[in-house]
C-alpha positions as CSV (number, residue, x, y, z in Angstrom):
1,X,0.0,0.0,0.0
2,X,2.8,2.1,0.9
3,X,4.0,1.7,-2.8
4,X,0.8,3.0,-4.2
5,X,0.7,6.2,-2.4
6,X,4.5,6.8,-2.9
7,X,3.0,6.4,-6.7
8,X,0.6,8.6,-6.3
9,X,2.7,11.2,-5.0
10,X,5.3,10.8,-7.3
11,X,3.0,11.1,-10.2
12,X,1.6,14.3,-9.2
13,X,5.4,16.5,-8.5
14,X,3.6,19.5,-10.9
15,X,0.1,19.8,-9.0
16,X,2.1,19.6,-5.9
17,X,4.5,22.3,-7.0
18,X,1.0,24.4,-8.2
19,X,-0.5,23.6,-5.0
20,X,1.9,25.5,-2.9
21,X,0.7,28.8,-5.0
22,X,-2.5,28.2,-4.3
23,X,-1.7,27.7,-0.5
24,X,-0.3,31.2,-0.5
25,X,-3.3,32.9,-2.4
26,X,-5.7,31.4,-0.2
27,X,-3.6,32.1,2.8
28,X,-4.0,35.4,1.5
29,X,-8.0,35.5,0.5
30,X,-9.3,33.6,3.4
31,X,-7.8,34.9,6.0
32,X,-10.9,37.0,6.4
33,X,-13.1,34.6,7.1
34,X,-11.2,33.1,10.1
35,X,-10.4,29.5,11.0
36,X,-13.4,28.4,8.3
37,X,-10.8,30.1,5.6
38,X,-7.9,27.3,6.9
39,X,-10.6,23.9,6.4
40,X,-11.7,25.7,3.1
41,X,-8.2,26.1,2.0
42,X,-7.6,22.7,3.0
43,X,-10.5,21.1,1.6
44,X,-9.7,23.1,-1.6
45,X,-6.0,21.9,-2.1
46,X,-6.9,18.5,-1.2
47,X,-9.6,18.0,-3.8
48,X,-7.3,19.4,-6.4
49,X,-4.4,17.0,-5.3
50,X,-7.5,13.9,-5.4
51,X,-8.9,15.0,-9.2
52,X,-5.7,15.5,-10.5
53,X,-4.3,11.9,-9.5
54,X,-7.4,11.0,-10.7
55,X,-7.0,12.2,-13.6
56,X,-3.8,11.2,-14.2
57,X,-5.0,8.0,-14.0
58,X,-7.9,8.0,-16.1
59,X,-5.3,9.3,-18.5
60,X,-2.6,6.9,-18.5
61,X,-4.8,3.9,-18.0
62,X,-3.6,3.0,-14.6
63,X,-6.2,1.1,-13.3
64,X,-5.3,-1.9,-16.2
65,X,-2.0,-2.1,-14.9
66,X,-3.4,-2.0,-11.1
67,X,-5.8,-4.5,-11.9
68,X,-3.4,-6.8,-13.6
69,X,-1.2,-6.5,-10.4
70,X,-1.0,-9.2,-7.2
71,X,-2.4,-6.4,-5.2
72,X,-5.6,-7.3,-3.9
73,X,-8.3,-4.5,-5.2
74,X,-8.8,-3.9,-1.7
75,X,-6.0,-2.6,-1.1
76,X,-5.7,-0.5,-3.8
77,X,-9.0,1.1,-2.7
78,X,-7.6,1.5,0.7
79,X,-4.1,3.3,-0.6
80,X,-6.3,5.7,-2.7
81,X,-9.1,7.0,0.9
82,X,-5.3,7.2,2.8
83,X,-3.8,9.5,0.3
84,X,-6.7,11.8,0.6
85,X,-5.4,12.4,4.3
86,X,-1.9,12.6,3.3
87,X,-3.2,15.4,1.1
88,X,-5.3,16.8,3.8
89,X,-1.8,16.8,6.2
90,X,0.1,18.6,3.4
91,X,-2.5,21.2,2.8
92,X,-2.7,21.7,6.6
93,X,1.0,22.0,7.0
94,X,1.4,24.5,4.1
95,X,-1.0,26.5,5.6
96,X,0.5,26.6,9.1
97,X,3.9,27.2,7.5
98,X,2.9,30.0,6.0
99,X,1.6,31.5,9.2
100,X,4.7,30.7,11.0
101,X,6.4,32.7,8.2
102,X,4.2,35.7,8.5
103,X,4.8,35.9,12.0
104,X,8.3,35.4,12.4
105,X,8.6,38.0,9.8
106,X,6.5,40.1,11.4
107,X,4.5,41.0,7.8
108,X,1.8,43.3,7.9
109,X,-1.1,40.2,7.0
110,X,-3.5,39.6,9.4
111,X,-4.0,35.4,9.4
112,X,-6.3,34.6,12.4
113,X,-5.7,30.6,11.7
């Protein structure tokens, strides 16, 4: 399972890489909205990182070569719901970076997360 989500991962370096712009714009947007505008940002990034693996798959016809595999389909299934956390953890993380970084820099943006 491990090897699936390291897959998973790997195949998405770009949407990561886009992800941590859209961290800092939404750090930057939602800050007025208080703590919901950290889970919307999170939710956000997290569904982008879960369509575009998804899509990468449906693309590249993945599934065949899961399928054809000695991995049970179960646990396929089960890498795919566990990467949606390991998104959810990055998202989370970036965000809380970026607040440390505001505040150690003492920068004028007011993030209430």
């Amino acid at each position: 399972m491990y090897h699936l989500i390291k897959k998973d991962i790997l195949m998405q370096k770009r949407a990561l890489k886009l992800s941590v712009l859209l961290i800092i714009f939404f750090t930057i947007t939602l800050s007025n909205i208080g703590p919901a505008g950290l889970t919307v940002g999170v939710l956000a990034i997290t569904y982008q990182l879960v369509l575009g693996a998804s899509a990468l798959e449906d693309k590249n016809n993945s599934d065949i070569i899961l399928i054809s595999l000695p991995v049970k389909r179960a646990t396929i299934v089960l890498s795919k719901y566990v990467s949606i956390y390991i998104y959810a953890a990055y998202a989370a993380i970036g965000f809380y970076l970026i607040y440390f970084i505001v505040n150690l820099l003492n920068l004028p943006l007011d993030i209430p997360f």
